[in-house]
Residue, then its C-alpha position, 0 to 999 in steps of 0.5 A: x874353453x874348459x870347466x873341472x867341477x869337483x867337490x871341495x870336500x873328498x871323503x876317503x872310502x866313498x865313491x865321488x866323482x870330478x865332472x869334466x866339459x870342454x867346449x868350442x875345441x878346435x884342436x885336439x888338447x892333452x887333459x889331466x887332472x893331478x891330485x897331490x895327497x898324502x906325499x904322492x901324486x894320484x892321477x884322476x884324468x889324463x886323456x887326449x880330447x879330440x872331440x868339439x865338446x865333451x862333458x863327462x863324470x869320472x868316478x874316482x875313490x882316495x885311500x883312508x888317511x890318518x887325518x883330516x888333511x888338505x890336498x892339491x888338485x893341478x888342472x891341465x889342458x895342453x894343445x898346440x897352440x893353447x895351454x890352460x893350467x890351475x892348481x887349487x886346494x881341496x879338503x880330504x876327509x875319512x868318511x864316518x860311519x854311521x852307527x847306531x846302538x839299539x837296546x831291547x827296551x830302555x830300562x831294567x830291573x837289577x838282575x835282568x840282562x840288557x840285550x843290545x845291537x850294533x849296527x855299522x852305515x855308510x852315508x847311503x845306508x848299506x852295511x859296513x862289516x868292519x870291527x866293533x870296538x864298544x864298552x859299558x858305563x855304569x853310572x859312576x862312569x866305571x867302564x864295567x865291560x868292554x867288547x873289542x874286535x867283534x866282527x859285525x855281520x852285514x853291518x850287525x852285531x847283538x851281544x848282551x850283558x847280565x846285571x847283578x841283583x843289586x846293581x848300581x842304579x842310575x843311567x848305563x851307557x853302551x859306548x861305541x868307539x868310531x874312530x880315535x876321536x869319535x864315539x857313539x852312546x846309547x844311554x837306558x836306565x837300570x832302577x827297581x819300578x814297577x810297570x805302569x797299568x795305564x797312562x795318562x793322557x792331557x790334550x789340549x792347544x798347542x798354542x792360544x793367543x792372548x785374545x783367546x776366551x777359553x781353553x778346551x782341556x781333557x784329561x783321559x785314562x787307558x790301559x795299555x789294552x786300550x780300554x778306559x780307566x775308571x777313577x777319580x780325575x784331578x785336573x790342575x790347569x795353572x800359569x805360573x808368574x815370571x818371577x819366583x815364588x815367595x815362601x811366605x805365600x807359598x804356592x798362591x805366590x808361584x801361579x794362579x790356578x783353576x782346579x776342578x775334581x771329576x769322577x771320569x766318564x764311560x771314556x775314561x775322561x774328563x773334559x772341560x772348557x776353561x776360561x782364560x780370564x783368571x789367567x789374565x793372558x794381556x798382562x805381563x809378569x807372567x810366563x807366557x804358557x800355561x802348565x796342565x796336570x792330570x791325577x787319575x786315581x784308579x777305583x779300587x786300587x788306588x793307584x795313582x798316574x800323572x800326566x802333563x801337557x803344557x800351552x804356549x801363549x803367543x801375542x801374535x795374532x798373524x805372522x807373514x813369511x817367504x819361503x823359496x823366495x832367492x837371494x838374487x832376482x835376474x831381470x826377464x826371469x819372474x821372482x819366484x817365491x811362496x808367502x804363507x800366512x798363519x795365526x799365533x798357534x802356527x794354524x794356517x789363515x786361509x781366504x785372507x788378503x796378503x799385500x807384497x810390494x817391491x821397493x815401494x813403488x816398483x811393484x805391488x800386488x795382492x794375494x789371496x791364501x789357501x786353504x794352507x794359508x799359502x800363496x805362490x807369487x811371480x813378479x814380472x823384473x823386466x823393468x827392474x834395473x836396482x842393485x838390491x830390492x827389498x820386497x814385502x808381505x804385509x798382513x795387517x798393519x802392526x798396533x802402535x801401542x806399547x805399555x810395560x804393564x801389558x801386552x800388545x797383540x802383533x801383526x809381523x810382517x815379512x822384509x827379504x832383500x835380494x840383489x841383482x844377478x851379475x850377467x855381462x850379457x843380460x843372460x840368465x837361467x833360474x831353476x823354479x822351486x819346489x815346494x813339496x817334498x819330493x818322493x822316493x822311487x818316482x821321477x821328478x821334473x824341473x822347470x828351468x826358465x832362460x833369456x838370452x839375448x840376441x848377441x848371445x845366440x847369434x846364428x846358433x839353433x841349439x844350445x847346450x844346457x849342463x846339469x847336475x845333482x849333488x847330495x850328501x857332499x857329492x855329484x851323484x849324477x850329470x848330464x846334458x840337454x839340448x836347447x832349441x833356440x830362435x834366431x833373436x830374443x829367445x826366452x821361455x821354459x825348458x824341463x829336466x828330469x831326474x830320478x829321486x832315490x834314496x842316493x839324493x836325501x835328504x836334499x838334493x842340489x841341482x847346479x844348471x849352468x851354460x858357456x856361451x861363446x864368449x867365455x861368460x858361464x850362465x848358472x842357476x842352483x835350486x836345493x830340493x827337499x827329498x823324502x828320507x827313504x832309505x834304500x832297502x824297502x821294509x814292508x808289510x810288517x804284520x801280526x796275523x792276527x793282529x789281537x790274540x788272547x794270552x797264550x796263542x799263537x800268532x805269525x809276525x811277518x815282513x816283506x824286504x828285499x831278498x837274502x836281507x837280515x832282520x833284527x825283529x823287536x817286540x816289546x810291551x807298551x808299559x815299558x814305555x809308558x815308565x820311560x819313553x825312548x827316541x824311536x828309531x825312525x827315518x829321521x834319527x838315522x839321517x840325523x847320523x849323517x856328519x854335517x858337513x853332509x848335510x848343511x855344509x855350504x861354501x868352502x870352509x869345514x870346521x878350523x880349514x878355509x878354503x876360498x880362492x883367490x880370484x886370478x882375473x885382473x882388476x878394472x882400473x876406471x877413472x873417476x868423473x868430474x860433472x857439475x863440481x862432483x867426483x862419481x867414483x865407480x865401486x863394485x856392485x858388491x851385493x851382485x851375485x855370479x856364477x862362481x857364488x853359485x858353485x861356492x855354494x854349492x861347494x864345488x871347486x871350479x877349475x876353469x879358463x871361462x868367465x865365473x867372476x863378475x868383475x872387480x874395481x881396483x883399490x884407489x889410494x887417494x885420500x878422497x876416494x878411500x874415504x868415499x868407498x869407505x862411506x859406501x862400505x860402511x853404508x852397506x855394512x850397516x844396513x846388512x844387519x837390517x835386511x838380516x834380522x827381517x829375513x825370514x826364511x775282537x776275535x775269538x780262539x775257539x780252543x780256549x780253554x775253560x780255565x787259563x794259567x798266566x804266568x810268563x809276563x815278559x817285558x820284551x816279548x820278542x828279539x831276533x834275528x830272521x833270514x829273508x827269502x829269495x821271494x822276500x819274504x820272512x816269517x815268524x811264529x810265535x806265542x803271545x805272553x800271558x800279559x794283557x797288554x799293547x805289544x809294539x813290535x818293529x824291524x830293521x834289515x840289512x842287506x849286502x846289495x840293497x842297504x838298510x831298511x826300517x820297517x814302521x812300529x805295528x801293534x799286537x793287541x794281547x787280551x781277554x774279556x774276564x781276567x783278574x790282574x795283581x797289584x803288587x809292590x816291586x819288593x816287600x820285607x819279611x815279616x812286615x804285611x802289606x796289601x796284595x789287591x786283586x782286580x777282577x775286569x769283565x768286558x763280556x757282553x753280560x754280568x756274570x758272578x766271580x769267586x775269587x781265591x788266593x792260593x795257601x803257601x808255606x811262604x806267607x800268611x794272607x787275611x782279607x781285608x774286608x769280610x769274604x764274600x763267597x762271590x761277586x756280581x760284575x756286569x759290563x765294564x766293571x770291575x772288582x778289587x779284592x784285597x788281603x793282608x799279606x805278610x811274607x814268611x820266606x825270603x827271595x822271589x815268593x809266588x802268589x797265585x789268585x785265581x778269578x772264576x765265573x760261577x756257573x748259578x743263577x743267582x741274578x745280579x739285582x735285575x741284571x740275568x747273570x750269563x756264565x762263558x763257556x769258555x774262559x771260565x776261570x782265570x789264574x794268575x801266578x806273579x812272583x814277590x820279591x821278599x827281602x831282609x830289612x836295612x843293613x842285612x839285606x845280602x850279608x850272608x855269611x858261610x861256616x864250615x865244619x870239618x872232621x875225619x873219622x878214621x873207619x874201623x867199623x861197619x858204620x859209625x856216627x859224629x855228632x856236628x854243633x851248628x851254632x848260629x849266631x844271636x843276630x841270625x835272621x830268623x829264617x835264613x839259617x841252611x845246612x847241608x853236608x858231604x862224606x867222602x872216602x878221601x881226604x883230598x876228594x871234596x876239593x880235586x875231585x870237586x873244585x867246580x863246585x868251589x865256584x860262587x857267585x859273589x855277592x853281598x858288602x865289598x869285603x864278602x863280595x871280594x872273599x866269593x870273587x877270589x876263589x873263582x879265579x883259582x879255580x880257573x887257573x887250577x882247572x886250565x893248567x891240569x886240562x880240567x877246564x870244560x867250556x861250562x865250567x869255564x863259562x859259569x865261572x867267568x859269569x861270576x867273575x863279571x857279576x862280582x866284578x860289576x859289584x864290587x865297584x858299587x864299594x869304589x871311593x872317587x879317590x881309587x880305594x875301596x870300604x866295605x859298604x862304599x862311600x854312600x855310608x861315609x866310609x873312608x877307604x880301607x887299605x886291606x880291601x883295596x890291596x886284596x881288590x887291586x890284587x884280585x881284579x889283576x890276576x882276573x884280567x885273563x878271563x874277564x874285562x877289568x878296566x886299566x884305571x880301576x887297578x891304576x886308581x887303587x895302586x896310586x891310593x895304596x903309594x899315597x900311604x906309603x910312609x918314609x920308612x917304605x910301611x904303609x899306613x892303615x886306614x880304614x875299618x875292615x869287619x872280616x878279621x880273617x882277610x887279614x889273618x886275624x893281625x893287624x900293625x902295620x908290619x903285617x900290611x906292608x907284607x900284605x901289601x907287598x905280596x899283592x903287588x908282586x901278585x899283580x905283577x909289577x916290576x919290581x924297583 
């Protein structure tokens, strides 16, 4: 007897393995494995077997193909006197990578450059240095830059990209192309906000029931450092009915609400118990959940935060279900399984009755829960001998009462079917389940429990078990055990023990199986739930210390496996209290898996079905006549055997023992049709009914008396460190000027261990007397508006505060109440100062405020004020931007004025008129001027200086853009062109590139303040924007289908007569060298397009 077990499922690039046994030889036989694939035959085995028995694993790896594609596997056993062969289809697939984008943070002001990495898996987590080929998407879907052909480095690649100053705002993605039809995104946000001080935090019940009396509800305020906010607190608690609201009603019509307006505790919070009586929770027409907002309007500044929570409301009052419970039961083996019993909210029911009984009568039994509301079962099937079984859990007996207007608390039930296991010789083995998940880096032992009956045995003392573990789609390891056996009944428990790595997760399959003399192959599967590890440890992620105040220093260190690299991302918590992202974690990368990796089950992948045929010849039985009745015999359909099992499994099986239980041929006479298919449909209709009921505070002593805060990153620290060959990495760095919650994580990559994740830890960033800003993200020059000033003290004492703002040339400030010359803030308490504003000068404006405990004894009421030694004064230096009102914002316009002077005296002078234009903006106005002693000097001598960065509308962004790309090609044919020069010029190229398609129409074209004003597209700026961004394309990425669009909008206005039609406005009359007919276009157009170039037809 022979049995060849191999996957159904063959991954190109990856180790997998065909598992051989043969057993009972008594001669030497010829065994080889042949797998046709890819026009060729590849030999997996062909050995001579002498041995009695022999059961081995045989690793084995197929090339990368061009596509998913089905292959051939031909089994051979040649003796003398035997010969066995079988030839089944197998599925070859090319393994995916895993690949995942991570970002520095996940949203970006304009002007600030997202940082990203690249990291590139094989299904068990070890690094794959292959090529990365990735793009950038703008929220118009423009492709704006593209990276292709980078080499990653053990598995990782970091690259960035620099927004412009006005970018288009919306969500980016980072594209990164796996294969021709598969790609990986990464999305984050680019928008002008400003971060978030605190957050908002609801709590309350997941879920009530609709017999619950009262909700407790809290709503609290903290600041990212973890202190409470003070403020008034709105709480809206409110259930909205199921049908939409009416507008003559307005919101009374939407949801009935209860309110409530409290000032928040020492906490930050405000609590309450609501009662449910309003909401009417047994009443229909209302959305079964109830919706909780919180307001917390900050004491001083104003600011106000909202925070939601939701509740779900369930009519369920208990809920019984099976877990691990089989499909099929085989007699003399107890029905394993776990019932568990929870309320309406999920919560688990303890100490609480639980009925289970089998076909009503075969069985029944009572079960008493846990403290997890769970219990195991085991019932004895000696007796039993029913095809199928249905078993159920009951709980309390459901309410017969229905009314539409109302809803009726339920009590479900639990009803799972199971079929008897099909055994010629009533032989059995069943792995016992596990409930628990299992862990990583411990072994793991499996009860298997067996009955063989006498026949089986006969005078054999052992028995030889056979075992195997699959994981992701493979064998990942086999073996034997030997089971001593009695002559007689032999029945009990046998154990086997395997390692759990993270070569397993996160499930493991578990195939035991025997074949016994006569050809009769006895198996039994199990999955098990595996902890997603991942193979490379990384540990001990730390800060030390873990809270520092701004401006000094700390140690982050790790601990990994030795000669790892590791990415390190530190980054503040307010970022994402504004936007929160998808964590990277254990689970979100076992989710890269393919699926087929993790729930494939059986023989069919996508569109390919690849069951077998079962060779075994049909029984021909003849019907009984008995009392006046035919008995027809039918096929014990609902039975399970052994080839179910490995199908599910999806193991192919290559075998000449017994997997097959045995099927009844088709009869044709008219009475017996019709009985089978009576049977049949019975079956069939009661599927559905068994389906639908299955269910399954340390101090610096060096501080300063005085502290200068100025450097407020949002992503404090990104890096990459080398692990030593203890394993061990560290990192000293400075901790910003922020009083914040730092969140800090790491990943590492090794060559020999794989990939590894570190948890997220914290850094705790803060003093106890600090003034903090509010300001807006950006103001307009000339309008005032209102800088605040907060001043917190967390010292243990009141002490007096004087509080400044710094004079500056760039704006004019008024307090707007009367200045006091200081202030008395006692513990916890805070102070708000504020000045009106109105900035003179525009860009980025500094505004400096300083906050300083007096050193007098002035008390505060019956409070002793106490002055700190150190930290005396604090000062805080943020920057503004200033811009231009509406429409002007970033037109700027250049005027040059030139003249020789022919020299013929020691000195002499010229006078230059600068005459600026009436709607100037006031302020913005600049000059500067060169002499030189060449006429030619200011450009050859100088040309780097001719590079700008673009920026303003779609025609002036264009007129900046251009010169740059002369520039390059000047400098680089005459062997002028530094790597600085080159690399200043091509950022502009990038940055006016990225801009310009804020001006793009949907339809290809171009205007010069885009389609968001109803523009139509001008043919002049589309011609100068083709031509520019073609003669570009040697320095920078520009994407094929910008320049494709606007060639194919410039051809729709071709008239017959080969002119072009004008269409659109154009301001800047010198693009078009100050004409404009159509004669003039057409040359215009012309020449752009031999420029780009074309060939010409």
């Amino acid at each position: 007897q022979y049995m060849v077990l191999l996957p159904f499922l063959i991954h190109t690039d990856a180790p997998e393995k065909v598992c051989i046994q043969l057993t009972h030889l008594n001669e030497s036989v010829t065994l080889s494995a042949t797998l046709e694939y890819q026009g060729e035959n590849r030999s997996l085995i062909d050995d001579v077997v002498s041995e009695k028995d022999i059961f081995t694993c045989i690793p084995f790896s197929l090339p990368k193909s061009n596509s998913t594609s089905v292959a051939f596997l031909t089994v051979m056993v040649k003796g003398e006197t035997q010969q066995f062969r079988s030839r089944k289809s197998v599925l070859v697939k090319n393994s995916e990578s895993l690949v995942f984008v991570q970002t520095d943070k996940p949203i970006y002001k304009p002007g600030q450059t997202v940082l990203f990495r690249i990291v590139s898996l094989d299904k068990d987590f070890h690094p794959l240095n292959e090529k990365s080929y990735s793009h950038l998407q703008d929220p118009q879907r423009n492709r704006i830059y593209q990276w292709q052909g980078v080499e990653l480095e053990i598995g990782l690649i970091e690259l960035s990209f620099p927004l412009t100053s006005d970018p288009m705002q919306g969500s980016y993605k980072i594209v990164v192309q796996k294969s021709v039809t598969s790609h990986v995104e990464h999305s984050f946000s680019v928008e002008e906000y400003v971060l978030p001080k605190y957050e908002v935090l609801v709590k309350l019940p997941k879920m009530i029931t609709i017999e619950d009396k009262e909700i407790p509800v809290s709503v609290c305020g903290l600041y990212t450092y973890g202190k409470p906010v003070p403020g008034l607190v709105n709480v809206q608690v409110c259930r909205k009915f199921s049908h939409s609201g009416s507008h003559c009603y307005g919101k009374d019509s939407e949801a009935v609400c209860e309110e409530f307006v409290r000032q928040a505790d020492a906490r930050g919070c405000v609590s309450d118990v609501v009662r449910t009586k309003i909401f009417q929770l047994q009443r229909s027409g209302y959305k079964m959940n109830i919706e909780v907002q919180g307001k917390i309007t900050e004491d001083g500044t104003g600011i106000e935060m909202v925070g939601t929570g939701s509740c779900e409301i369930t009519s369920i009052m208990s809920k019984v279900s099976f877990h691990l419970l089989d499909s099929y039961y085989r007699p003399g083996i107890p029905l394993f399984g776990m019932v568990k019993l929870v309320d309406g909210i999920d919560a688990p029911i303890a100490n609480e009755t639980i009925r289970i009984s089998v076909n009503e009568g075969n069985y029944e039994g009572n079960y008493t829960t846990d403290e997890q509301g769970q219990s195991w079962f085991s019932i004895d099937t000696t007796t039993f001998t029913e095809a199928s079984l249905e078993i159920r859990a009951e709980h309390k007996p459901e309410l017969n009462c229905y009314d539409s207007d109302w809803i009726t608390p339920s009590y479900e039930h639990a009803l799972h079917s199971i079929s008897r296991f099909y055994s010629p010789s009533n032989s059995f083995l069943k792995i016992e389940p596990k409930h628990e998940t299992l862990s990583c880096g411990f072994p793991t032992e499996v009860r298997v429990h067996y009955v063989f009956t006498p026949d089986v045995i006969g005078e054999q003392k052992k028995i030889v078990i056979y075992y195997l573990v699959m994981a992701k789609g493979s064998i990942m390891l086999a073996d034997t055990h030997d089971l001593t056996v009695n002559p007689g009944d032999a029945y009990g428990i046998f154990r086997l023990t395997f390692p759990v790595e993270a070569t397993i997760a996160p499930k493991a399959r578990m195939l035991v199986y025997t074949t016994l003399p006569s050809g009769e192959v006895i198996a039994s599967s199990a999955d098990f739930q595996v902890e997603s590890c991942l193979p490379n440890k990384v540990s001990n992620l730390s800060f030390i210390p873990k809270e520092g105040l701004p401006a000094s220093n700390t140690r982050l260190q790790l601990h990994s496996s030795p000669k790892s690299l590791c990415a390190i991302r530190a980054v503040d918590k307010s970022v994402l209290l504004m936007k929160p992202e998808d964590e990277l974690s254990h689970r979100s990368l076992y989710d890269l898996l393919p699926e087929e990796m993790k729930e494939i089950q059986g023989y069919s992948f996508k569109d390919y079905y690849l069951e077998d045929d079962n060779v075994n010849p049909c029984l021909s039985l003849d019907n009984i006549l008995l009392n006046g009745f035919v008995y027809v015999p039918i096929s014990p359909d609902g039975k399970g055997d052994a080839y179910d099992i490995l199908k599910l499994l999806g193991l192919k099986v290559f075998t000449s023992s017994k997997i097959h239980k045995p099927e009844i041929c088709r009869r044709y006479r008219e009475h017996v049709m019709e009985s089978n298919y009576m049977v049949a449909n019975f079956v069939d209709s009661m599927q559905p009914y068994y389906d639908s009921y299955e269910m399954m505070e340390e101090t610096d002593a060096g501080h300063p008396v005085e502290t200068i805060r100025k450097y407020f990153p949002e992503t404090w620290i990104w890096d990459i460190v080398s692990v030593n060959s203890e394993g061990n990495a560290e990192l000293d760095v400075t901790i910003p000027d922020t009083i914040t919650e730092w969140k800090a994580n790491a990943f590492c990559t090794s060559s020999d261990t794989g990939f590894g994740l570190s948890p997220t830890v914290s850094l705790r960033a803060f003093q106890p007397f600090f003034v903090e800003l509010t300001l807006p993200y950006s103001v307009v020059r000339g309008e005032a508006f209102t800088l605040k000033a907060t001043i917190f003290n967390y010292l243990t004492a009141c002490i007096r505060v004087s509080v400044s703002l710094a004079k500056s040339t760039h704006f004019l400030a008024a307090p707007v109440e009367k200045e006091e010359e200081s202030y008395c803030i006692c513990l916890n308490e805070r102070k708000t100062v504020a000045w009106a504003v109105t900035p003179k000068s525009l860009g980025q404006v500094e505004f400096s405020v300083s906050a300083e405990a007096l050193q007098n004894q002035q008390p505060c009421g019956n409070a002793i004020v106490e002055t700190p030694e150190k930290g005396r004064k604090d000062t805080v230096i943020r920057q503004l931007l200033v811009e231009v009102w509406g429409m002007l914002k970033g037109m700027e316009v250049e005027t040059t004025y030139n003249s020789v002077i022919c020299a013929s005296e020691k000195s002499m002078s010229e006078t230059v008129a600068l005459v600026l234009p009436e709607n100037v903006v006031d302020g913005s106005a600049r000059a500067y001027f060169s002499v030189l002693g060449d006429i030619m000097g200011t450009s050859m001598q100088n040309l780097h200086q001719l590079l700008q960065m673009p920026f303003g509308c779609g025609e002036q962004n264009m007129v900046l853009f251009a010169p740059n790309i002369y520039v390059l090609d000047y400098l680089n044919k005459t062997g002028q062109l530094s790597e600085e020069i080159k690399s200043k010029a091509i950022g502009y190229l990038v940055s006016g590139y990225q801009r310009q398609l804020n001006y793009k129409h949907w339809d290809g074209s171009y205007s010069t303040f885009g389609p968001q004003f109803g523009q139509a597209g001008n043919t002049w700026l589309t011609a100068f924007v083709l031509k520019s961004f073609a003669q570009a394309r040697p320095y920078i990425f520009i994407y094929e289908k910008h320049i494709q669009d606007a060639l194919i909008w410039l051809t729709q206005k071709q008239k017959e007569n080969g002119c072009f039609h004008s269409s659109g406005t154009l301001l800047n009359n010198a693009m078009k060298g100050g004409v404009d007919n159509e004669v003039s276009l057409t040359a215009y157009i012309t020449i752009a397009l031999l420029e780009i170039p074309l060939p010409v037809t």
